[in-house]
ZAVEXRO-575947 format. One line per field, with one value per residue (C-alpha): x, y, z; residue in three letters. Coordinates in Angstrom, 3 decimals, decimal comma. Layout:
xx c(X|...)
yy c(Y|...)
zz c(Z|...)
r c(ala|...)
END
This chain:
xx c(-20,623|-18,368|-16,281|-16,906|-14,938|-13,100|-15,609|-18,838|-16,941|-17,042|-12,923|-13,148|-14,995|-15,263|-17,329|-14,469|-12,149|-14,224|-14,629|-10,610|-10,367|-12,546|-10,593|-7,441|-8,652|-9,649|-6,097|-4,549|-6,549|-6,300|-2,064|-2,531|-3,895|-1,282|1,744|0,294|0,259|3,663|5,382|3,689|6,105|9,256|7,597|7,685|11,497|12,197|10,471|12,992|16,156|14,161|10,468|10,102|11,156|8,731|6,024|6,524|6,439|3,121|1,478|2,964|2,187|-1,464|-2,245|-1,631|-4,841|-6,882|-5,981|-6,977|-10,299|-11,128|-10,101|-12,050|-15,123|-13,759|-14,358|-12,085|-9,003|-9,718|-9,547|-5,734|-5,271|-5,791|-4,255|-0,860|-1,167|-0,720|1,371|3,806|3,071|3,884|7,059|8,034|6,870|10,047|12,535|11,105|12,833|15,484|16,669|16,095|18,499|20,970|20,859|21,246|17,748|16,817|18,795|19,230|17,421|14,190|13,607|12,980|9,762|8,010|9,663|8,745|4,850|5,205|6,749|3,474|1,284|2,998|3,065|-1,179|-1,480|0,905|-1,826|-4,703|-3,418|-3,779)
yy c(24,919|24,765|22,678|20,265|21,262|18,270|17,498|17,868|15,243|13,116|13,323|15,198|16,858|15,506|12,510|11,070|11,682|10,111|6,603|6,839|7,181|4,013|2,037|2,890|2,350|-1,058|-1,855|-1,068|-2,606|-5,987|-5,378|-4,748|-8,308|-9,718|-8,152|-10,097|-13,351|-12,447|-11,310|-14,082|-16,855|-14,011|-13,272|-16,906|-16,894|-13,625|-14,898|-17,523|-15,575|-12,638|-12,827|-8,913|-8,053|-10,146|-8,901|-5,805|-6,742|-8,309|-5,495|-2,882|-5,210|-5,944|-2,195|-1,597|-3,110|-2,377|1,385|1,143|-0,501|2,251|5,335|3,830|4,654|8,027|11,402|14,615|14,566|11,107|9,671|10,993|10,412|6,475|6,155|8,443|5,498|2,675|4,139|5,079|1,007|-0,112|2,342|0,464|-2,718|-2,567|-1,064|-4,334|-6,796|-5,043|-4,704|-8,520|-8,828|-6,823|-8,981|-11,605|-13,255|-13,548|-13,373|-10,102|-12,343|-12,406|-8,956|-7,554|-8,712|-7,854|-4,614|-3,799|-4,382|-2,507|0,075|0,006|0,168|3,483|5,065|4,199|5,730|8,893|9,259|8,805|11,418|14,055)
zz c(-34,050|-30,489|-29,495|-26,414|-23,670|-21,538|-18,977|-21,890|-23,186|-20,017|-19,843|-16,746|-13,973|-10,670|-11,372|-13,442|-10,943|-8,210|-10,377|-10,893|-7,404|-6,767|-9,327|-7,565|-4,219|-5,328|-7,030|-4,133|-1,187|-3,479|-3,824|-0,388|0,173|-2,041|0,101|3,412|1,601|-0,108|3,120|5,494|4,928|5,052|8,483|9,119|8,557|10,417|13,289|13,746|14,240|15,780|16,863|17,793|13,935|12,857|14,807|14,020|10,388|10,679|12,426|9,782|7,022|7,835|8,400|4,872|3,585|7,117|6,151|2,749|3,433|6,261|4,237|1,512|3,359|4,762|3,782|3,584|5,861|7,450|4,596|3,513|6,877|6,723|3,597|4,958|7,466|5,514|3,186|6,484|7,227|3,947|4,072|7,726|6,178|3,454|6,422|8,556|5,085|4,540|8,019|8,494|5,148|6,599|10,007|7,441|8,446|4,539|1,336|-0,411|-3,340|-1,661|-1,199|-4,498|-5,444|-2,130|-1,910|-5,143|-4,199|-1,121|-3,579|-5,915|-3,143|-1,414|-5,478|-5,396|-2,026|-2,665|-5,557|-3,474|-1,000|-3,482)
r c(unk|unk|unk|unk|unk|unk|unk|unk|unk|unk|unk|unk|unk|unk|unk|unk|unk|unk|unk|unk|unk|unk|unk|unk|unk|unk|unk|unk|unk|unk|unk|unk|unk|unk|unk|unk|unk|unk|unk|unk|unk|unk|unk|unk|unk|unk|unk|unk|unk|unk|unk|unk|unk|unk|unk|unk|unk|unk|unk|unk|unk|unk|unk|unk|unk|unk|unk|unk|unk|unk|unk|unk|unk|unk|unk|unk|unk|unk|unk|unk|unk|unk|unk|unk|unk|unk|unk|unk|unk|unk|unk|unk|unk|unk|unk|unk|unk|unk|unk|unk|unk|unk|unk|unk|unk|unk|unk|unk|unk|unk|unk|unk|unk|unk|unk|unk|unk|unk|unk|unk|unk|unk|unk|unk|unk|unk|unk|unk|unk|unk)
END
């Protein structure tokens, strides 16, 4: 009797790395969603001390997810492409809040949770690069 190798076994192979690549896709267009809702009201703020800041925060925020969604349906070097995009935009999108912190347009206590997301999000899309 032989043993199964890895991808007999279904462990591997590039079937199982396409589905992992779907489920992370997925996970981050979604934590892509949730950093616009989390940063909107930050925006808000910014936006009152400094309305070019916060622009610029929108525009780098909400190409995260429109990225994500568009390499999701790409193929070969478009697709890292789009996703090197938005994780450049979520990279931009954590400069845009902690610049505004050090301006002193938000507390240094209501960074972390945001930054943290946009930190997920850019880990997700490093993998997805691959």
């Amino acid at each position: 009797m032989t043993a199964l190798t890895r991808p007999a076994l279904g462990g591997g192979g590039a079937a199982s790395r396409a589905k992992e690549l779907q489920v992370q896709n997925f996970q981050c267009y979604q934590l892509s969603i949730g950093a616009v809702r989390m940063v909107r009201p930050l925006i808000e703020r910014i936006e009152v001390h400094d309305r070019d800041l916060g622009r610029q925060l929108r525009r780098c925020v909400s190409s995260v997810p429109l990225n994500v969604a568009e390499g999701s349906r790409s193929a070969g070097r478009n697709r890292q492409a789009r996703y090197a995009n938005a994780m450049g935009s979520a990279r931009e999108s954590t400069a845009c809040l902690e610049t505004a912190e050090a301006l002193g347009y938000l507390g240094a206590d209501e960074l972390p949770v945001a930054v943290d997301r946009l930190d997920h999000i850019v880990a997700i899309l490093f993998r997805l690069c691959r």
